[in-house]
N, C-alpha and C positions, 0 to 999 in steps of 0.2 A: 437766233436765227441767222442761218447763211447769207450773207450780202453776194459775195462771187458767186456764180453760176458759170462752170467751164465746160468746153465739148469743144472736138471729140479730146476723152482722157483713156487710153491712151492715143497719143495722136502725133502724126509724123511730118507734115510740112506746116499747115496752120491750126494754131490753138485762138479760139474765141474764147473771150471774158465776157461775163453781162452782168453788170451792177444792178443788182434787186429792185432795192429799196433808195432809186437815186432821187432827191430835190434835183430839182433843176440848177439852183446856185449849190451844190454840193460836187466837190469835182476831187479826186484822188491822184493819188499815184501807184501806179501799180511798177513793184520792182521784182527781178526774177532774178533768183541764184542758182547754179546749180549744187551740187550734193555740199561740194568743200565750201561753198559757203562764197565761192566768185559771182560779183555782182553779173550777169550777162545780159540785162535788158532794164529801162526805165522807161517806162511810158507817163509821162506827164500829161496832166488835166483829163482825166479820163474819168467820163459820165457815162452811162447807157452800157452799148457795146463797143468793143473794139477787140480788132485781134492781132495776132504777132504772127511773125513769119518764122518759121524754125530753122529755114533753111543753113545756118551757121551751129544749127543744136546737137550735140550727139546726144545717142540711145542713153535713155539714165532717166536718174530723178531729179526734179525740179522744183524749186521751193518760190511760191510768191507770196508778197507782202501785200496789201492794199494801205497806204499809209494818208490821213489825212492833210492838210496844206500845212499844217503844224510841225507832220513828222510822227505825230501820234499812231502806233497801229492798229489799224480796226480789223483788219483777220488776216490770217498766212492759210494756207495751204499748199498742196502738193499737186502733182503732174506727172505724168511720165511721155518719155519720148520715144518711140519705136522706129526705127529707120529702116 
C-alpha cells in the first residue's frame, strides 16, 4: 500500500505530501531529486502533511524518497513540475 498521498501532480508553485499510515511517534524524511539525480529539497521529521514550495523548481520530473530516521527507504515516487 501507498504511504505518500501527493496533489496537485502535475503541479506548478506548491506540491503537498500526506503520509497515510502515520503513528504519531513515526516521523520521516522526505528527500526530493530532480531527473540527474541532484538532491534539491529535504524535509526533515515530517508526519501527517506538509508541503513544498516549488518556487526554485523548473518544469521536469522529480523523484522523492520517504526515508525512515534510520535512512531506510520506505517508498520513492515521482512528480512532475509544470510552470
Amino acid at each position: 500500500m501507498k504511504i505518500v498521498k501527493l496533489y496537485p501532480n502535475p503541479a506548478s508553485s506548491r506540491i503537498n505530501f500526506e503520509i497515510q499510515q502515520h503513528n504519531n511517534d513515526k516521523v520521516y524524511d522526505l528527500i526530493v531529486y530532480n531527473f540527474l539525480g541532484k538532491k534539491m529539497d529535504q524535509l526533515k521529521n515530517v508526519n501527517g502533511r506538509t508541503s513544498m514550495d516549488l518556487g526554485s523548481y523548473y518544469s521536469g520530473l522529480y523523484i522523492f524518497q520517504l526515508r525512515d530516521r534510520d535512512g531506510n527507504l520506505i517508498e520513492s515516487g515521482k512528480f512532475n513540475v509544470v510552470k
